[in-house]
C-alpha positions as a LaTeX table, in Angstrom:
\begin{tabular}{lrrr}
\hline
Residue & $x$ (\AA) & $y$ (\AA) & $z$ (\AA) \\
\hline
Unk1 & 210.70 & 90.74 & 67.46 \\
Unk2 & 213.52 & 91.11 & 64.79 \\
Unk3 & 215.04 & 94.02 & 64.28 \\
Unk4 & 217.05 & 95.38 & 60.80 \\
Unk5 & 218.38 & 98.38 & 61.62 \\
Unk6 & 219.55 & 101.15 & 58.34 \\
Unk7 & 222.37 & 103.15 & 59.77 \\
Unk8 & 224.99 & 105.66 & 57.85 \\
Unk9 & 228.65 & 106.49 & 58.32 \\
Unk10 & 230.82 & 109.01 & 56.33 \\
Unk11 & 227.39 & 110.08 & 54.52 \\
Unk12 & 224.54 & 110.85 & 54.19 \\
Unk13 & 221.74 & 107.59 & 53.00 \\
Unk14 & 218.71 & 106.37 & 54.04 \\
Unk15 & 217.03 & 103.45 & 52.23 \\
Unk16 & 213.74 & 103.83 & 50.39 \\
Unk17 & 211.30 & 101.73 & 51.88 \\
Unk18 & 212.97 & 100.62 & 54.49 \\
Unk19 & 209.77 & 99.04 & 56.30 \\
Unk20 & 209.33 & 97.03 & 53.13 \\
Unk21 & 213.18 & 95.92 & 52.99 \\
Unk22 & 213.15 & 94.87 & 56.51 \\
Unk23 & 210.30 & 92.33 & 55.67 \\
Unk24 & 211.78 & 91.41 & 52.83 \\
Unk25 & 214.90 & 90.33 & 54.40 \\
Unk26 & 212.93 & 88.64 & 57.42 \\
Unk27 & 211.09 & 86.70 & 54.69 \\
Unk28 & 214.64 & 85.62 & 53.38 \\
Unk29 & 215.49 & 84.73 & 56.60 \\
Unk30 & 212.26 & 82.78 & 57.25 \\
Unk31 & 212.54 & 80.58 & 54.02 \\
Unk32 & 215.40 & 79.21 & 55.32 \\
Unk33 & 213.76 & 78.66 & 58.17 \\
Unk34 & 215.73 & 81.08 & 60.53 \\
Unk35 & 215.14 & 84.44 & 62.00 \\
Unk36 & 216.46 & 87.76 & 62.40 \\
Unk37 & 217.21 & 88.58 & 66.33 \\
Unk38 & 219.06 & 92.42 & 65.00 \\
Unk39 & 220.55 & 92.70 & 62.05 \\
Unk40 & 222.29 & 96.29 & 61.30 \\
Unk41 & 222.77 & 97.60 & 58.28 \\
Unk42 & 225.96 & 100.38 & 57.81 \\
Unk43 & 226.11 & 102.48 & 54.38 \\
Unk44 & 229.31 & 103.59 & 54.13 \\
Unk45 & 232.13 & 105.45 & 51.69 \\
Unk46 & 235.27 & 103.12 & 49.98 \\
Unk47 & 237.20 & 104.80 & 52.51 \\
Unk48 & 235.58 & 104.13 & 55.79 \\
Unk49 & 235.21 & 100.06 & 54.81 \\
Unk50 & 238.84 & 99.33 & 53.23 \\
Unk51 & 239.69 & 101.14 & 56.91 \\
Unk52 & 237.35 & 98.24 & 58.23 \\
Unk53 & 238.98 & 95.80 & 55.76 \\
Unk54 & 242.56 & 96.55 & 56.96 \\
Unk55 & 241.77 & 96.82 & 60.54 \\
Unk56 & 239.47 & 93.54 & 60.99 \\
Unk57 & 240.80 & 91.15 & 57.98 \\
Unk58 & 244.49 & 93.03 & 56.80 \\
Unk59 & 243.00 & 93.51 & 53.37 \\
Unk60 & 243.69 & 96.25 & 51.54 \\
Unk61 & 241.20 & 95.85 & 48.67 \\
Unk62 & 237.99 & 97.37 & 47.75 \\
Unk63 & 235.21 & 95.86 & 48.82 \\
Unk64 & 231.19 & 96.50 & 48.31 \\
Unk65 & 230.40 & 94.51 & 51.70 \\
Unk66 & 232.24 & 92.91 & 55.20 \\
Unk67 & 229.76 & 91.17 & 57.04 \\
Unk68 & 230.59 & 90.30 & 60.70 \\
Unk69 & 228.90 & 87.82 & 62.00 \\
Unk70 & 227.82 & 87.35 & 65.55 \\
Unk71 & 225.31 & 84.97 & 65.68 \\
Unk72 & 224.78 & 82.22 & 67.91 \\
Unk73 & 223.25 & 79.84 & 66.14 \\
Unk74 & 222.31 & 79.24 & 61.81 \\
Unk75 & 219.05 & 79.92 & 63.19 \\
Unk76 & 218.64 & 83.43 & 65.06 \\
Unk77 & 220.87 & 85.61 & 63.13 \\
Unk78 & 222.72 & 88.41 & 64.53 \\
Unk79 & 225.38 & 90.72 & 62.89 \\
Unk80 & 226.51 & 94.03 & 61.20 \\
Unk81 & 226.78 & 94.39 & 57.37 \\
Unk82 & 228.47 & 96.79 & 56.06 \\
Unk83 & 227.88 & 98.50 & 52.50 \\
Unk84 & 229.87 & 100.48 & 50.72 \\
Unk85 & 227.49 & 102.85 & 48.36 \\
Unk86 & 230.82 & 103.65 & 46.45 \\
Unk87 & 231.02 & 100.33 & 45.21 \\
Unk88 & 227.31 & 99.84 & 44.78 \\
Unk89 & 226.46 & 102.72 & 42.32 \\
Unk90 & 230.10 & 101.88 & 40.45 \\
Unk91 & 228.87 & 98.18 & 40.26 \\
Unk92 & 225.38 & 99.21 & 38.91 \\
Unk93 & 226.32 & 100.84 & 35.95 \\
Unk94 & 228.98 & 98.35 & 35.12 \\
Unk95 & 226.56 & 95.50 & 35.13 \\
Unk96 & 224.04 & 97.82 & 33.49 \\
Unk97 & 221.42 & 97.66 & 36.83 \\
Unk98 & 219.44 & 99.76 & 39.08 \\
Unk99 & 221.17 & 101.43 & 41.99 \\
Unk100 & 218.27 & 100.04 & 43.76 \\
Unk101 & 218.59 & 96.41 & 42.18 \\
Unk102 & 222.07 & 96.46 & 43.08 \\
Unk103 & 221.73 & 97.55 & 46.50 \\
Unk104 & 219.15 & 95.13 & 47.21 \\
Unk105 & 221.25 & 92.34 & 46.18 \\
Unk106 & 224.34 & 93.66 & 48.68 \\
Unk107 & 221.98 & 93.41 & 50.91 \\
Unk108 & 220.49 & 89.81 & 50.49 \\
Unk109 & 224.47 & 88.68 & 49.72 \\
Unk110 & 225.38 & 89.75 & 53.36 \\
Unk111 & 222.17 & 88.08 & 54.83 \\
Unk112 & 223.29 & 84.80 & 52.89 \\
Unk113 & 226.52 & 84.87 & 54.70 \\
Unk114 & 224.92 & 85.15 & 58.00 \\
Unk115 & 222.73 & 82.12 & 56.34 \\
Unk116 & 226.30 & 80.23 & 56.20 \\
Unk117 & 226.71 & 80.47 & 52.57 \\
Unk118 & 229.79 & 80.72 & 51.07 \\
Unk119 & 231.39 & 82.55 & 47.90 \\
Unk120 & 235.26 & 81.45 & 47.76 \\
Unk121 & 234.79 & 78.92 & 45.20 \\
Unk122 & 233.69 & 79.06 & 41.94 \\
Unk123 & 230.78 & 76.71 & 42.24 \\
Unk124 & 230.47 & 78.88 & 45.66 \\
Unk125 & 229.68 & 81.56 & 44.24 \\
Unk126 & 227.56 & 80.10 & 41.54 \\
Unk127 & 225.19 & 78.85 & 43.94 \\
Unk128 & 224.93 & 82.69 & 45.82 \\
Unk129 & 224.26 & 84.15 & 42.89 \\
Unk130 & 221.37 & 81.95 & 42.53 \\
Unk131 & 220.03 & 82.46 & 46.09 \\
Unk132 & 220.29 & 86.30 & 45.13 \\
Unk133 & 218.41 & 86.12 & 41.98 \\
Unk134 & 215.48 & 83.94 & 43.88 \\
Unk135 & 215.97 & 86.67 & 47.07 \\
Unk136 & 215.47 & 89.87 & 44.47 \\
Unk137 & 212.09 & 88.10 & 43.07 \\
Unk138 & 210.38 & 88.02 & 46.36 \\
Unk139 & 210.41 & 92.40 & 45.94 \\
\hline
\end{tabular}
């Protein structure tokens, strides 16, 4: 059975619905025809992931996600995703949407990259914002 796992560090957050998000994201997964094996979810502060940033990829930037991947194959996916809520509720009011909206699609964006899609490029990240939009309809 596939697991998503919600956990917290440096605060205090649980998900709503996090039955419902967990299919959601398994449905994701399952229209690209893969599956979850464990996928773990971390909320964090800005602090605790640019620590994760420097440590893991020696950037010192502000991020709203690192995704580490440790999946075997494109099609049993397996990794930890961490959010940072900091970044999430400043990016919802800047691009006028919910928290909730916004979280959602941090959430599908770090699925996608366990998916193997990509968001260097322009056209890269063109196409992930598209997969997003589609991901946030299924809700």
């Amino acid at each position: 059975m596939a697991t998503v796992n919600f956990f917290a560090e440096d605060l205090d957050f649980t998900p709503e619905h996090p039955r419902k998000s967990s299919a959601w994201l398994r449905e994701i997964a399952k229209r690209e025809k893969a599956i979850l094996k464990e996928i773990n979810y971390i909320f964090c502060t800005d602090d605790y992931l640019v620590r994760l940033n420097i440590e893991f990829l020696a950037h010192k930037t502000l991020t709203d996600i690192i995704t580490f991947d440790y999946s075997e194959s494109r099609k049993k996916l397996q990794g930890d995703i961490f959010i940072s809520l900091d970044r999430v509720r400043e990016n919802a009011i800047k691009f006028n949407k919910s928290f909730d909206n916004e979280l959602h699609r941090v959430m599908v964006h770090g699925l996608l990259h366990l998916l193997g899609h990509k968001d260097k490029t322009t056209k890269d990240k063109a196409a992930m914002r598209k997969k997003e939009d589609q991901s946030l309809s299924l809700r």
